[in-house]
C-alpha positions, -999 to 999 in steps of 0.1 A, spaced: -463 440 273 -474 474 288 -444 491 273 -444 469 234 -479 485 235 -474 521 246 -446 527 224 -468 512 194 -495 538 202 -466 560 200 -456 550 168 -492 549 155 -498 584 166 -466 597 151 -474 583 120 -512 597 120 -498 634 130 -479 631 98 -505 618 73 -529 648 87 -507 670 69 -509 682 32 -514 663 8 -529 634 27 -553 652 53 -563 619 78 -589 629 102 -593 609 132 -630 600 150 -622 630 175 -612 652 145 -645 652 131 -664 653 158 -641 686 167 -649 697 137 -686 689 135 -687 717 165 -666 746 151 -687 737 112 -717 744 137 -699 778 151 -697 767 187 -663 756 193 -645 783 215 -621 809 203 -594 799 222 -598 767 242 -587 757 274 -594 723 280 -597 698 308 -595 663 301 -603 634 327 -589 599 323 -557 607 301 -542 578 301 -507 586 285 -525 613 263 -519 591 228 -552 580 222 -572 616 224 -550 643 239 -523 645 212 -549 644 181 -572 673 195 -541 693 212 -536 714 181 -572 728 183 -565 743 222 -545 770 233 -544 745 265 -553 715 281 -550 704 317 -550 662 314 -556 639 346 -544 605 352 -541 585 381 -518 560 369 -486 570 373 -470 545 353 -487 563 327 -485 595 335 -447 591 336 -452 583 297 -475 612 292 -452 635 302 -428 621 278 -449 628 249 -464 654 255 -473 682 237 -460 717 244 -493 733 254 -506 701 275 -499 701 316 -502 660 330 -514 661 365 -510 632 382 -538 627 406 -575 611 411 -595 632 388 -631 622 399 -623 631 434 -607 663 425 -638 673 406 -663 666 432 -644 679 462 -636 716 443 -596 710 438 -599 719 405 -605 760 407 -598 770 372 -627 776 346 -627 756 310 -647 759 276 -641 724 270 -645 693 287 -631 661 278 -643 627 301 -625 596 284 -637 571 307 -625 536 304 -645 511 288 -654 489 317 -669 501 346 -671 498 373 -629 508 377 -615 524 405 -630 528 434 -662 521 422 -666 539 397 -692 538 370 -685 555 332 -687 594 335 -716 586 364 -698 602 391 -685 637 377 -716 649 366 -730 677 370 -701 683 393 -680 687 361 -706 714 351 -691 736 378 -658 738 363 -672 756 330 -672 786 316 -706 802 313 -710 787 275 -684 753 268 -683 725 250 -685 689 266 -676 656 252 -678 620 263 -679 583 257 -711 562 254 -714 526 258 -726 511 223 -724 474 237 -739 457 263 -721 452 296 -728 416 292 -706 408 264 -678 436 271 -674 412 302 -674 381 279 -656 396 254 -622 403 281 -631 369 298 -645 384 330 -665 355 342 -654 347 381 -680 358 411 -665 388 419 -664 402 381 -699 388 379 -709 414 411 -691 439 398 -716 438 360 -743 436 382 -734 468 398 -731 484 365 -762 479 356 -780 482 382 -761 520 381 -767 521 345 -805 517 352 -809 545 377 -785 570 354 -801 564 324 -841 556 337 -840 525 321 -853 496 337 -831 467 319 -801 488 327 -795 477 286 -776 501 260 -791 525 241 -793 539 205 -772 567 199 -800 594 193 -815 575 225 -783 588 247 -789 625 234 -826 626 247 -811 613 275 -784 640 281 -808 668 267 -832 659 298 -806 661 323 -790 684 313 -824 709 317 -824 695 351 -791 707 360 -796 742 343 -779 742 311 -790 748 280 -785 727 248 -774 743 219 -755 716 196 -753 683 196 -733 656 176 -721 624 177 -693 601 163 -689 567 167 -653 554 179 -661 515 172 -687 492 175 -683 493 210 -680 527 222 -690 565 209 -687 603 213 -711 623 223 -705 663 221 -728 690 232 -726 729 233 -738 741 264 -750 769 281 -756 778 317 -788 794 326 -788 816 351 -821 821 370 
């Protein structure tokens, strides 16, 4: 079943890469919210990217890799990243490796204007883990002085993702509670519930003061009724 559905993403993606051509012009969700940035004048001359949470680099990676001049893409997986590096493209590198431990324990040493944390749906995955919860700001470190930074937000509540893919023993009940107790503390919110879109960028704005970086665009694009990107130009501020 894994493969039927990898190589229809393949397929899918193939046929999308075509239609973005003349005369048909398909954007995609990340297309626009690319271009949303550089419309604003702050997407990076020349981008080097790193992307967490590749996956096999069909559902994001190959539909923004024309816009870099690189991208460094992480999977742990390496059932898929055996895929990834199948279809890859030419100016993409597929680490295989756990991406949110190489962020927080400095084995990533390059710099990037652009950071891409496609975080899986469900949380908590892994070893624990809880959305993009556990690279930030560690991720912050990793950027260039000025960079662009984009990510998913959670437009559904927990509850009914976890109805929705039939998670309903003891153990997957423990595991929602976790995430919202988690989400609670993240996000300040005392119900732990999902917020409005424009509710997530006050959100980030306020944090992001905290950890010393400056706001200077923000946009947002929804990906489905469950799940969105958020995009913000940042700044570090140097004291």
């Amino acid at each position: 079943m894994a493969f039927l559905r990898i190589y229809k993403d393949w397929f899918v993606a193939k046929i999308v890469t075509l239609l973005k051509k003349k005369p048909f012009h398909l954007r995609t969700h990340i297309d626009y919210l690319v271009l949303s940035v550089k419309t604003a004048g702050f997407l990076p001359k020349n981008i080097i990217a790193l992307e967490l949470f590749g996956m096999y680099g069909l559902y994001l990676t190959k539909h923004y890799a024309y816009y870099c001049d690189h991208i460094d893409m992480w999977e742990i997986d390496p059932n898929y990243v055996r895929y990834a590096k199948k279809f890859r493209e030419p100016n993409v590198t597929i680490i295989q490796g756990d991406s949110v431990s190489a962020v927080r324990n400095g084995t990533i040493t390059k710099k990037y204007n652009f950071l891409m944390i496609d975080n899986p749906l469900i949380s908590p995955y892994g070893d624990g883990l809880t959305e993009h919860f556990d690279v930030m700001p560690q991720i912050f470190d990793l950027a260039d002085n000025s960079f662009i930074v984009i990510f998913n937000i959670i437009l559904a509540e927990p509850e009914s993702l976890y109805e929705e893919y039939h998670f309903t023993s003891e153990a997957h009940q423990k595991k929602l509670f976790t995430w919202i107790e988690k989400r609670k503390v993240f996000y300040q919110n005392p119900n732990g519930f999902t917020l409005k879109p424009q509710e997530y960028v006050k959100v980030y704005e306020s944090k992001f003061k905290q950890w010393g970086l400056d706001v200077e665009f923000s946009a947002y694009q929804p990906r489905s009724m469950k799940v969105g990107f958020l995009a913000f130009a940042l700044k570090k501020r140097h004291i």
